[in-house]
py3Dmol code that shows the C-alpha trace and the ligand (Angstrom):
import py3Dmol

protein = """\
ATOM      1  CA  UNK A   1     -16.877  45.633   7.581  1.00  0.00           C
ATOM      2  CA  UNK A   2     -16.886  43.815  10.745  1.00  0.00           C
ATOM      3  CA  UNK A   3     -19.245  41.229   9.268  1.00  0.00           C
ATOM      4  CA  UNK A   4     -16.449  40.279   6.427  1.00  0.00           C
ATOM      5  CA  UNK A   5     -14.282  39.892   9.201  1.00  0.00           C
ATOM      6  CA  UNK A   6     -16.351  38.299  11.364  1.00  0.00           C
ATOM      7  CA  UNK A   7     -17.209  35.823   8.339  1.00  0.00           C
ATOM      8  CA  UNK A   8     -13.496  35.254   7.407  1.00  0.00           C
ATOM      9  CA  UNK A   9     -12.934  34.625  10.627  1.00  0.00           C
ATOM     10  CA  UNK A  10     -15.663  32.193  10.836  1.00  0.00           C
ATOM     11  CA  UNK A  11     -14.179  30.568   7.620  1.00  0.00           C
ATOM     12  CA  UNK A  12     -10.445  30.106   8.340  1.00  0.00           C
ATOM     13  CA  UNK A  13     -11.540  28.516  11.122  1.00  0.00           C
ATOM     14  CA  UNK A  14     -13.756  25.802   9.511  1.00  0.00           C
ATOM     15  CA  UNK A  15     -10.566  25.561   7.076  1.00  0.00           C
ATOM     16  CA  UNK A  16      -8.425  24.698   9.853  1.00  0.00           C
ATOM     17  CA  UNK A  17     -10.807  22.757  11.584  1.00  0.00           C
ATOM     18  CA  UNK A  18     -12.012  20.713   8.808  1.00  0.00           C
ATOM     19  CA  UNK A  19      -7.886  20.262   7.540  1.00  0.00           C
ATOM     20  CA  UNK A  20      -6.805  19.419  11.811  1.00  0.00           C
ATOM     21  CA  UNK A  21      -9.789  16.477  11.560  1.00  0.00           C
ATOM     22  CA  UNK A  22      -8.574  15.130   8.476  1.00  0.00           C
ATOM     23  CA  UNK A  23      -5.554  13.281  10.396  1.00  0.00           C
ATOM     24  CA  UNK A  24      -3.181  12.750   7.488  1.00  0.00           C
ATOM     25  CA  UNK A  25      -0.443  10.446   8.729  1.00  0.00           C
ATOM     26  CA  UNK A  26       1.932   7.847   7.130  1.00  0.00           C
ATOM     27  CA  UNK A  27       3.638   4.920   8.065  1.00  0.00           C
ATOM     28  CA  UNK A  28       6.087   2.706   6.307  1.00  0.00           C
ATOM     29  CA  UNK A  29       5.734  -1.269   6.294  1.00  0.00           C
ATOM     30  CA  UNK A  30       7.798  -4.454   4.624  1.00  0.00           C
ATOM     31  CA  UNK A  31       5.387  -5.363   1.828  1.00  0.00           C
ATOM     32  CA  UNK A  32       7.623  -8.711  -0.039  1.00  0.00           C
ATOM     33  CA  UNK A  33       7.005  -8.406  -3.886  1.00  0.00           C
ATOM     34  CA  UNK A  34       9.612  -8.738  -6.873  1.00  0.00           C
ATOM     35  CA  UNK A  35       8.791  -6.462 -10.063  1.00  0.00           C
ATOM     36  CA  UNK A  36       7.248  -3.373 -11.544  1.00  0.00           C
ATOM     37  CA  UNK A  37       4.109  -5.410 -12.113  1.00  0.00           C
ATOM     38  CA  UNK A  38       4.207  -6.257  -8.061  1.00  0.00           C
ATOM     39  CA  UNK A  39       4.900  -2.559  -7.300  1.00  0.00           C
ATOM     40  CA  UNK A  40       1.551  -1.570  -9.737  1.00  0.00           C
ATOM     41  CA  UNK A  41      -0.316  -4.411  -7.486  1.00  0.00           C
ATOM     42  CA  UNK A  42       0.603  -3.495  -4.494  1.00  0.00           C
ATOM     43  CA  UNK A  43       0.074   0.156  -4.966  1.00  0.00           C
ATOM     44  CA  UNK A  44      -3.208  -0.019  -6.158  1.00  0.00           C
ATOM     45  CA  UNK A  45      -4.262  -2.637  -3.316  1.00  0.00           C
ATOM     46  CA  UNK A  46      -3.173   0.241  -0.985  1.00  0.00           C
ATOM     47  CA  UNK A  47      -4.723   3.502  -2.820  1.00  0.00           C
ATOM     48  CA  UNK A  48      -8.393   0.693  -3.640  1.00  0.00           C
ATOM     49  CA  UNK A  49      -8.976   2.670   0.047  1.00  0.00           C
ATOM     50  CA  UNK A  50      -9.954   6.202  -1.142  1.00  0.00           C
ATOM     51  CA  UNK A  51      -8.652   7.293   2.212  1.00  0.00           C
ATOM     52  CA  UNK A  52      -4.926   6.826   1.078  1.00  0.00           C
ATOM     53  CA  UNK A  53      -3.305   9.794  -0.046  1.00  0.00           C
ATOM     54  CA  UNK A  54      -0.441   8.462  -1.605  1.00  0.00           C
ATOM     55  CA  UNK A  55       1.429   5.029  -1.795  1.00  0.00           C
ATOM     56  CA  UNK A  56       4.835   3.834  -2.900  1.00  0.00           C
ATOM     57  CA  UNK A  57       6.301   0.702  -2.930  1.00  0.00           C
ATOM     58  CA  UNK A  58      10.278   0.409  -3.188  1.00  0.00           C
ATOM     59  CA  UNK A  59      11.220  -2.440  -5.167  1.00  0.00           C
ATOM     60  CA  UNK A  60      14.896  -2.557  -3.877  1.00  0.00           C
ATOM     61  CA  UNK A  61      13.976  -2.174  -0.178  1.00  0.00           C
ATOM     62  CA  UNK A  62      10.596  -3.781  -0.247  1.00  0.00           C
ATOM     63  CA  UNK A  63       9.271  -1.119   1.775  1.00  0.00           C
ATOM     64  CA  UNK A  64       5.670   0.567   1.396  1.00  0.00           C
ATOM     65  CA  UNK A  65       5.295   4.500   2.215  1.00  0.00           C
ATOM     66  CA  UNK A  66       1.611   5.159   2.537  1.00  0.00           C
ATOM     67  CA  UNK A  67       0.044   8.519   3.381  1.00  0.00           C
ATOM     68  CA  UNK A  68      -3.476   8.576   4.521  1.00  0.00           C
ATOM     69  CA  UNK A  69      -6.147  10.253   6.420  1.00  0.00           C
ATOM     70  CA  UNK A  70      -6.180   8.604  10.415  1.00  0.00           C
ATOM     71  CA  UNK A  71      -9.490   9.660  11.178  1.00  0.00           C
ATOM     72  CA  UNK A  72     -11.469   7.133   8.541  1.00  0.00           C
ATOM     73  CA  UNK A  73      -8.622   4.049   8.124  1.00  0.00           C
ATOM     74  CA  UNK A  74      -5.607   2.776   9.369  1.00  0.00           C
ATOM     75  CA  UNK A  75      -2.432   0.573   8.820  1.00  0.00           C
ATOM     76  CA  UNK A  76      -4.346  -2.256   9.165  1.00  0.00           C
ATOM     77  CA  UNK A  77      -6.774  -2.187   6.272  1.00  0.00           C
ATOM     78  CA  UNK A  78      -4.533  -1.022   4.319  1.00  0.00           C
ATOM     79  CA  UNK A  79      -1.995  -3.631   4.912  1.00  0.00           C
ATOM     80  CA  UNK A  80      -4.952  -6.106   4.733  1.00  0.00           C
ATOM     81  CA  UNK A  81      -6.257  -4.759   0.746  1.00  0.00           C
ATOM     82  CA  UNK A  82      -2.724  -5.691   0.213  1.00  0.00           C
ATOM     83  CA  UNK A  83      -2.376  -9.203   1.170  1.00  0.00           C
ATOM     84  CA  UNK A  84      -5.941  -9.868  -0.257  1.00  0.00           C
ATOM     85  CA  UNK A  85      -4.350  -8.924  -3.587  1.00  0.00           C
ATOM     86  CA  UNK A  86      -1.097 -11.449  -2.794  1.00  0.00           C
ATOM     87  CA  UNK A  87       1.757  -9.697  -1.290  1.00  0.00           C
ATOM     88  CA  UNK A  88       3.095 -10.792   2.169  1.00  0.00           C
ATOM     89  CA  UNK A  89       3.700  -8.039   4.667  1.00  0.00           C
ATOM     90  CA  UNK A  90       4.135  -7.248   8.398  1.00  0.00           C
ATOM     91  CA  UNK A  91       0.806  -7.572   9.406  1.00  0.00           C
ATOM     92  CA  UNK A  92      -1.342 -10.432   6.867  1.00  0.00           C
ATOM     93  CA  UNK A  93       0.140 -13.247   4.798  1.00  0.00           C
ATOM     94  CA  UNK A  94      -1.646 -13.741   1.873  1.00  0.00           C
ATOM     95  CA  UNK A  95      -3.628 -16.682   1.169  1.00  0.00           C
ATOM     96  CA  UNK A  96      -1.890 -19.877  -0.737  1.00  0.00           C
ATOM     97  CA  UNK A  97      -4.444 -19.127  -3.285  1.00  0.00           C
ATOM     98  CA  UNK A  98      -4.133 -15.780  -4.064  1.00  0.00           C
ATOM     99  CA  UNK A  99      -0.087 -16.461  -4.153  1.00  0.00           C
ATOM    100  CA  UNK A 100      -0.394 -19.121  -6.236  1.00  0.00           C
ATOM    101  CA  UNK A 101      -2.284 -17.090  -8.657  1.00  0.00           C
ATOM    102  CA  UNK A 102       0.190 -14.301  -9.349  1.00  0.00           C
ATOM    103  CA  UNK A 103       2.386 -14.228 -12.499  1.00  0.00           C
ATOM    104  CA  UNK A 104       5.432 -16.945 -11.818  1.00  0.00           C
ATOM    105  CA  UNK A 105       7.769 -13.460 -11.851  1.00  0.00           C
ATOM    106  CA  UNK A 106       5.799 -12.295  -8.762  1.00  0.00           C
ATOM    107  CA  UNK A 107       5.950 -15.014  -7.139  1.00  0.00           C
ATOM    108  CA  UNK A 108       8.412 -13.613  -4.559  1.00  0.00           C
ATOM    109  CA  UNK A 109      10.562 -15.522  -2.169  1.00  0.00           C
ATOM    110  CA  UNK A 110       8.549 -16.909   0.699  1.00  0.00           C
ATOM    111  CA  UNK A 111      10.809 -18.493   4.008  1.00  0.00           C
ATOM    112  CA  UNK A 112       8.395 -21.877   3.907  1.00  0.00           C
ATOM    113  CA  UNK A 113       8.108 -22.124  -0.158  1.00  0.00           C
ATOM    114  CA  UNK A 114      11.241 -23.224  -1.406  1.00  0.00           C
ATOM    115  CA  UNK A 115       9.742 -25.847  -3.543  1.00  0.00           C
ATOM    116  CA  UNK A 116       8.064 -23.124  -5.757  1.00  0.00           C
ATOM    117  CA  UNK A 117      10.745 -20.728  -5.590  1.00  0.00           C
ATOM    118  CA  UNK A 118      13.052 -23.815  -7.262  1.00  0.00           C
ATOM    119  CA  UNK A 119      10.197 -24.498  -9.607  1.00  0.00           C
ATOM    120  CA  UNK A 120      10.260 -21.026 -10.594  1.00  0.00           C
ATOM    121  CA  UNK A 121      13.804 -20.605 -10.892  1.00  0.00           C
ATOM    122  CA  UNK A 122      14.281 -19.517 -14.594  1.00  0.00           C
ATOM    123  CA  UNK A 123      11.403 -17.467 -15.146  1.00  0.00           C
ATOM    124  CA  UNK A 124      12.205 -15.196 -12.655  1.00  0.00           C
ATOM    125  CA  UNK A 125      14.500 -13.567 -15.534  1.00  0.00           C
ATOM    126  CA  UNK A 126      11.209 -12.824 -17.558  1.00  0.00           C
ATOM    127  CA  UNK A 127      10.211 -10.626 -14.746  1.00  0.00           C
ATOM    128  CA  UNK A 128      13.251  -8.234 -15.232  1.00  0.00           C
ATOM    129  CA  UNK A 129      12.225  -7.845 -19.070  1.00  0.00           C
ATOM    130  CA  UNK A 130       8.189  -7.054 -18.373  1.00  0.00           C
TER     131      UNK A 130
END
"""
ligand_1 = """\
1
CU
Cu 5.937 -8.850 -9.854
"""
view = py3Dmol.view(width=600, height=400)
view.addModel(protein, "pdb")
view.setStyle({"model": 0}, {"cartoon": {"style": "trace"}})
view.addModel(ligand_1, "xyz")
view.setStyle({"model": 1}, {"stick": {}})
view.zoomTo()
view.show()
């Protein structure tokens, strides 16, 4: 008998140790995107780190909400996966190219691209159908 204690004792706290090391934390970060289509990107980028629990990108706020573990990655990384795959945010720009690449509807309002976002103008609209 006091072995099965001793053992569930011994268990629990591996449990709880093994859960307290795990660090799950979450932080929220301006991510600039447009559509659905941006909001798949963008959480994908974020959850491509198998550390991420959960992400979620709020297409009226522009706003990520990312859960992951603290002990193996951080805001950082994940913020950078995301500009790698084109989306601006409050840590990385993305590069030109990358930009440049995404579907005209994605390409989202940037303060020094005006030009584009003119060029664009009208098929911005095709983004609300997709
Ligand atoms: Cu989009």
């Amino acid at each position: 008998m006091n072995t099965i204690i001793k053992s569930g004792i011994l268990f629990l706290s591996i449990f709880l140790f093994s859960n307290f090391s795990a660090q799950t934390k979450s932080f929220k970060a301006r991510v600039e995107g447009n559509c659905g289509m941006c909001k798949e990107r963008i959480e994908t980028a974020a959850k491509s780190d198998k550390n991420v629990k959960s992400a979620d990108w709020s297409m009226s706020k522009k706003v990520l909400t990312v859960s992951y573990d603290a002990s193996k990655t951080d805001k950082k990384s994940i913020l950078k996966s995301v500009a790698d795959v084109g989306h601006d945010n409050e840590m990385f720009r993305a590069s030109d190219k990358v930009y440049d690449d995404l579907d005209a509807c994605c390409q989202y309002d940037r303060p020094d691209n005006s030009k584009k976002m003119t060029k664009n103008a009208d098929t911005k609209q095709v983004c609300e159908l997709k």
